[in-house]
N, C-alpha and C positions, 0 to 999 in steps of 0.2 A: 866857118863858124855855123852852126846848128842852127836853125831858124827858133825864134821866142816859141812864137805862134806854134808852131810843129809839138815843141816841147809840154807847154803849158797844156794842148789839148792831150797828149800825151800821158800826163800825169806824171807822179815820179815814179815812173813804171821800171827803173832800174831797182828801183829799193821793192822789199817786198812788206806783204802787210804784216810779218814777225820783225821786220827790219824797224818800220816805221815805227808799230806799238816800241820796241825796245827803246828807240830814238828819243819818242815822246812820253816815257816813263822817264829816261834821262832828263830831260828838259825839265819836266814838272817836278821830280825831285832837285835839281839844281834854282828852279825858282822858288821852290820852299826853304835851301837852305837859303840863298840870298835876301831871300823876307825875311827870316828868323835872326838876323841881324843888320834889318835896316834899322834908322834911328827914329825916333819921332820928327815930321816934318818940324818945328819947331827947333830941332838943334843943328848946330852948325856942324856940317860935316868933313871931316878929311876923306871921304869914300866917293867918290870922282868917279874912280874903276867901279867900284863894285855898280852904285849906278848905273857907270856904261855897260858893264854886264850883263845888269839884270835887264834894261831894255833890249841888249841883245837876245838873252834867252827868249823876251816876251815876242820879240818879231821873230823869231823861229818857230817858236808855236804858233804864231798868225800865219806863216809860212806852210806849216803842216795844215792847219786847218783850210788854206787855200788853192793848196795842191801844189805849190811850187817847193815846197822844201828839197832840199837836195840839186836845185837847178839854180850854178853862180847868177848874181845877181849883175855881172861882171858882166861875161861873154858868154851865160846863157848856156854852158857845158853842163853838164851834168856831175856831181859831187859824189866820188868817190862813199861807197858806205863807210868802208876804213876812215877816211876823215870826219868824216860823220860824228861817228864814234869817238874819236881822241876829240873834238871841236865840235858839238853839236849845235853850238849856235852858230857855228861859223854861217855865213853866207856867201863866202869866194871858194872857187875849187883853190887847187895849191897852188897854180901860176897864179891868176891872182891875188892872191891872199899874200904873194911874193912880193907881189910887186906894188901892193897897197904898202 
């Protein structure tokens, strides 16, 4: 298993910085569409997922802006850009995201 420490100084030096803008246009436009139909806090909602969703998207974006995006949260691997891309909030590479 890759050391944290190694990685984090590292950066997510796998993804490049076309990689990352793309990533982080992804994000921002999926947390716009997820705002443009939250509800007013006031109503009761059936949206649980979307919710959990949206605070995924938003810890991914805290993820990009603190250098660890694309490194599982898991074991600390490094995150595929192709997964990135179909799952860009994800924060497990695909073992475990399996096995979550």
């Amino acid at each position: 298993m890759p050391n944290t420490t190694d990685l984090l100084d590292a950066g997510p030096g796998h993804l490049t910085s076309d990689q990352r803008a793309e990533l982080r246009a992804a994000l921002v436009a999926e947390r716009a569409r997820l705002e443009r139909f939250m509800p007013a806090e006031e109503e009761v909602v059936d949206g649980v997922l979307a919710d959990a969703q949206y605070m995924a998207v938003l810890s991914a974006l805290q993820r990009l802006e603190d250098g660890t995006y694309g490194i599982c949260t898991r074991c600390h691997a490094q995150i595929p850009f192709g997964r990135s891309i179909v799952l860009p909030e994800s924060e497990y590479c695909v073992a475990c995201g399996a096995v979550r």
